[in-house]
SENU-101683 format. One record per residue (C-alpha): residue number from 1; residue in one letter; x, y, z. Coordinates in steps of 0.2 Angstrom, whole numbers. Layout:
BEGIN
i,aa,X,Y,Z
NUM,a,X,Y,Z
...
END
This chain:
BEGIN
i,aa,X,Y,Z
1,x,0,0,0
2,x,8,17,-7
3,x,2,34,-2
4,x,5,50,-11
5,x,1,70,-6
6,x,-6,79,-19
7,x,-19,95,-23
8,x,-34,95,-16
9,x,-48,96,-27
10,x,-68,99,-27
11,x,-74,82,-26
12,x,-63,82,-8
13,x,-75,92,0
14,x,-82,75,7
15,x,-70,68,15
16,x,-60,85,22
17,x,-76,85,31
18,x,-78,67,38
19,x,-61,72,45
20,x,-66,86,49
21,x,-78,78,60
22,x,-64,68,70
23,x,-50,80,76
24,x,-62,84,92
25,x,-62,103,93
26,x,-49,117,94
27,x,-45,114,77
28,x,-48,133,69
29,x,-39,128,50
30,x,-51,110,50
31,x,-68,116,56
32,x,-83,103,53
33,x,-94,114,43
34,x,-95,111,25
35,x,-97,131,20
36,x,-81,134,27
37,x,-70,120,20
38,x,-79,123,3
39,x,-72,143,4
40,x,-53,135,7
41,x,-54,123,-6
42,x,-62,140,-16
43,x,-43,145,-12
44,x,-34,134,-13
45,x,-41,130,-31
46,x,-37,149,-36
47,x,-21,150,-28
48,x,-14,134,-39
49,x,-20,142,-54
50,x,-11,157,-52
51,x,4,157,-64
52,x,13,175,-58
53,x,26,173,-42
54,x,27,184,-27
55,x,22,185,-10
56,x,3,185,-11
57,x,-12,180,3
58,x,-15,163,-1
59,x,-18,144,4
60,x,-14,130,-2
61,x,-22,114,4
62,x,-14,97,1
63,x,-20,81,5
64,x,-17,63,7
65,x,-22,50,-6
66,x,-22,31,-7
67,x,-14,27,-22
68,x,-23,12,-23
69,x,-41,11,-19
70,x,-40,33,-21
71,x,-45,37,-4
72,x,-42,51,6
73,x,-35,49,23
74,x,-26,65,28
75,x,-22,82,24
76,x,-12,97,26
77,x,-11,117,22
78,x,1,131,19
79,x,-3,149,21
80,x,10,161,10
81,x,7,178,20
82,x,-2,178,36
83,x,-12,193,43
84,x,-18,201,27
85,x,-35,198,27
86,x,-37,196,46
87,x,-26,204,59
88,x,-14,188,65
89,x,-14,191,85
90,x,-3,181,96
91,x,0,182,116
92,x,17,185,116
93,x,25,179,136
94,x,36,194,143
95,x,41,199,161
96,x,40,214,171
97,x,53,216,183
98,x,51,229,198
99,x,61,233,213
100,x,57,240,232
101,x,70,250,237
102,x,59,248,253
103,x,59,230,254
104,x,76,227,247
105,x,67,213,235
106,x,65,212,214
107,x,49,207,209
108,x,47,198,193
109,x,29,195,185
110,x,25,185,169
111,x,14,194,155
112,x,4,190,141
113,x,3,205,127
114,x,-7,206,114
115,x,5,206,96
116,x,6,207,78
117,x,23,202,78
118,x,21,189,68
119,x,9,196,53
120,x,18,194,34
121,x,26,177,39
122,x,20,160,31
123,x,11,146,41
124,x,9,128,40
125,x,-6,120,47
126,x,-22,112,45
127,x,-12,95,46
128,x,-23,78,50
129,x,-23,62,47
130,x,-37,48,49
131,x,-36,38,64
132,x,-33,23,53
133,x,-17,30,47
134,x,-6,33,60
135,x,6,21,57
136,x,21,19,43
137,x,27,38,46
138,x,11,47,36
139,x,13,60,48
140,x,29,63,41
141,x,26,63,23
142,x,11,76,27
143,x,21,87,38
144,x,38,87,25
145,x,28,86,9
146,x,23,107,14
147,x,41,111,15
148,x,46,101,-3
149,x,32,111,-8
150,x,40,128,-1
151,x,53,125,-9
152,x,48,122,-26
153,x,38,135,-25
154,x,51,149,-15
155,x,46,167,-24
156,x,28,162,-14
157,x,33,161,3
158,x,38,174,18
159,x,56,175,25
160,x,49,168,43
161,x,36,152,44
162,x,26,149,59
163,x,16,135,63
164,x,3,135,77
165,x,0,119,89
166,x,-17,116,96
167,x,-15,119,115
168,x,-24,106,131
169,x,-42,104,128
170,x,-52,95,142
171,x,-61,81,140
172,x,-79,92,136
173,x,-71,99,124
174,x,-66,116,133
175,x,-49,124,133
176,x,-44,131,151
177,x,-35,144,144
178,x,-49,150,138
179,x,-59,149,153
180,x,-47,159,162
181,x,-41,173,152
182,x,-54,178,134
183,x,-69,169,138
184,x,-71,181,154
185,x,-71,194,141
186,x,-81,187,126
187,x,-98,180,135
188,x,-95,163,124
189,x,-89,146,128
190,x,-72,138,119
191,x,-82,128,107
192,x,-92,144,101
193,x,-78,154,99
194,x,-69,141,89
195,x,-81,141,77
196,x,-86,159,76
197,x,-65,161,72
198,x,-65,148,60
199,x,-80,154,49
200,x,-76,174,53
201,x,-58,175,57
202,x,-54,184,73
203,x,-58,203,71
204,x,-69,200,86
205,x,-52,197,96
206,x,-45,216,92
207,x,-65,222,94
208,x,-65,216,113
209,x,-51,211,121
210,x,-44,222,134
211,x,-28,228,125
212,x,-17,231,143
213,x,-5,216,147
214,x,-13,202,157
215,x,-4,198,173
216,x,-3,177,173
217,x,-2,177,191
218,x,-18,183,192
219,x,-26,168,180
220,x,-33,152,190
221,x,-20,136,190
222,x,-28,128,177
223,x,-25,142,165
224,x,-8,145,172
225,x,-4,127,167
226,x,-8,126,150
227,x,3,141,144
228,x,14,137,131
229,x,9,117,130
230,x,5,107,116
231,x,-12,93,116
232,x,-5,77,120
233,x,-8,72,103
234,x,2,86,96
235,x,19,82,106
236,x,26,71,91
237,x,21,86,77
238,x,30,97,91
239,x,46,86,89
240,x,44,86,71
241,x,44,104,71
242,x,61,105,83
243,x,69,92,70
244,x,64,104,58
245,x,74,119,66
246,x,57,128,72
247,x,58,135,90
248,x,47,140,102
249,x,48,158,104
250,x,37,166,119
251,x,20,166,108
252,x,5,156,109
253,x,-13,156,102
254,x,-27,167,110
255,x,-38,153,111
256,x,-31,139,119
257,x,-13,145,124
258,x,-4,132,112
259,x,13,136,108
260,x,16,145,93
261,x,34,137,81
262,x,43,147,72
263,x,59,147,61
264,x,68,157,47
265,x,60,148,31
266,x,78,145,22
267,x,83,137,38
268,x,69,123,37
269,x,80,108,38
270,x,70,100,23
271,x,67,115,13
272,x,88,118,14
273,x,93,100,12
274,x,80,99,-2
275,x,91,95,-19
276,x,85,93,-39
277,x,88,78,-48
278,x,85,72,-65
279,x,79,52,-64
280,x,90,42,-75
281,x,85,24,-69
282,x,70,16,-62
283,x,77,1,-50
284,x,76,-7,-36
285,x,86,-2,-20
286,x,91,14,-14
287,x,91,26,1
288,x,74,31,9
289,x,69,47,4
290,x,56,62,5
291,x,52,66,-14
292,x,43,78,-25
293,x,40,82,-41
294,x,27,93,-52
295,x,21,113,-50
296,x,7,119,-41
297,x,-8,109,-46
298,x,4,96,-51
299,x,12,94,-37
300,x,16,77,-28
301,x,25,70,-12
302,x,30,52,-9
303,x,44,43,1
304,x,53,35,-12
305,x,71,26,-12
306,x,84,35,-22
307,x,101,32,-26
308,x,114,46,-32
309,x,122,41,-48
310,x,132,50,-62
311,x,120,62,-71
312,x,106,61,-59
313,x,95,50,-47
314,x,88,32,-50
315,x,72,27,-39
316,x,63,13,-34
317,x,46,7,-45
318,x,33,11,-29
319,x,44,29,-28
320,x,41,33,-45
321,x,24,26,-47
322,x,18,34,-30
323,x,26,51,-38
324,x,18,49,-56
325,x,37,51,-63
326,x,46,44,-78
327,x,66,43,-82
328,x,70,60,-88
329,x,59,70,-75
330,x,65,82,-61
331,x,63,75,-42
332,x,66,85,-27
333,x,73,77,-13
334,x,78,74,6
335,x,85,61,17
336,x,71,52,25
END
């Protein structure tokens, strides 16, 4: 059984919202409603067509196809320049550090501030994968096929990626972050805020949140907890992300507190190791490998097993069957 990452397309709708169904909440860029995932695909499908390069607003979704029975069973999405239809707000963690001459002591009080800082980068998201599936590295070939992506297609994409991890949800579905810091602002659960934000964007974040820093001594425990941590489910993407050369940099999301990744695009360990080849040979053998080939619409991921050779790469028959790729055509790609 090969798997293969390509385009998404209308007739996807379907599925994207069968998974859609599954991730459980908290999951803004996936939202159930079939209105909303039909607007990305809307996207998506325009941002594919477009032939001119440069740094433009749009999304790309990608998804993960069955090579055999056709099926979809994951997907993935890739945001070029964040902030420009919607403000893109962040907490950013700081400290305040006071002293008392009169008490001889230093205070020192963690803060959450309200930021832009990160508006104009890129963004990968959206990424899920069917229960089924979690086996046989699919979350890898999801997560890397976005940066082979990047970097076939460089001119599109910011100087500084980002990639937001969904923070701790509880098991009713509510975030505690929430709870303790917007939803005390916002007369709305976690759940209704979620999908207001993932049908509306976030506007209503800048309308209505108090703009002064927020004291996180003055949260509850359980809000104070959650700062900064992935869901459990979201620790091996979070590792993925660090092999990746992504950092956590003091920024979270304002809904659920989740970290917040971010690294300098050209320092993506895939996206710099990346190299062209032309295929030569179609054999056997060979070193695993993350490959890619085709523009835009065209465009396809698969692991593969290549071997460097005078003139260019040779690669297994699933490799090159799961890419769509004949001796002659260019391949990009990475160590496995």
């Amino acid at each position: 059984m090969s798997f293969r990452i390509r385009a998404a397309r209308d007739e996807d709708l379907q599925p994207l919202y069968e998974m859609a169904k599954l991730t459980g909440g908290g999951f803004t860029n996936l939202p159930p409603e079939k209105d909303a995932l039909r607007a990305k695909l809307l996207r998506s499908y325009a941002a594919f067509a477009r032939d001119e390069e440069g740094l433009f607003d749009d999304l790309f979704v990608l998804v993960l196809e069955n090579v055999d029975t056709g099926e979809v069973r994951g997907t993935c999405q890739i945001f070029t320049h964040v902030g420009q239809h919607w403000p893109f707000y962040s907490y950013r963690i700081g400290t305040v550090t006071k002293h008392s001459q009169e008490l001889n002591r230093t205070f020192r009080a963690e803060i959450l501030s309200l930021v832009n800082d990160l508006e104009g980068s890129s963004e990968v998201g959206g990424l899920f994968l069917h229960p089924g599936e979690r086996a046989g590295g699919l979350g890898m070939l999801l997560a890397r096929s976005r940066y082979l992506f990047i970097a076939k297609h460089r001119a599109r994409f910011a100087e500084r990626i980002l990639a937001e991890l969904r923070g701790v949800i509880d098991e009713a579905g509510g975030s505690p972050f929430w709870d303790g810091v917007a939803g005390r602002f916002f007369g709305m659960n976690f759940q209704q805020a979620d999908e207001f934000n993932a049908t509306h964007g976030n506007q209503f974040i800048a309308d209505l949140m108090p703009k002064h820093p927020i004291y996180t001594a003055m949260l509850q425990e359980s809000a104070r907890a959650v700062i900064g941590l992935p869901h459990p489910s979201g620790r091996a993407a979070m590792r993925m992300l660090e092999n990746e050369n992504f950092a956590f940099e003091n920024y979270i999301d304002i809904f659920d507190g989740g970290p917040t990744m971010t690294a300098r695009t050209d320092n993506v360990r895939t996206i710099r190791d990346a190299k062209p080849a032309t295929l030569v040979e179609i054999v056997a053998g060979g070193t695993p490998a993350m490959l890619a080939a085709g523009r835009l619409a065209d465009f396809r991921s698969a692991f593969g097993r290549v071997g460097e050779v005078e003139g260019g790469i040779t690669l297994d028959p699933a490799g090159a069957a799961a890419l769509g790729v004949q001796v002659g055509d260019e391949v990009l790609y990475a160590g496995r």
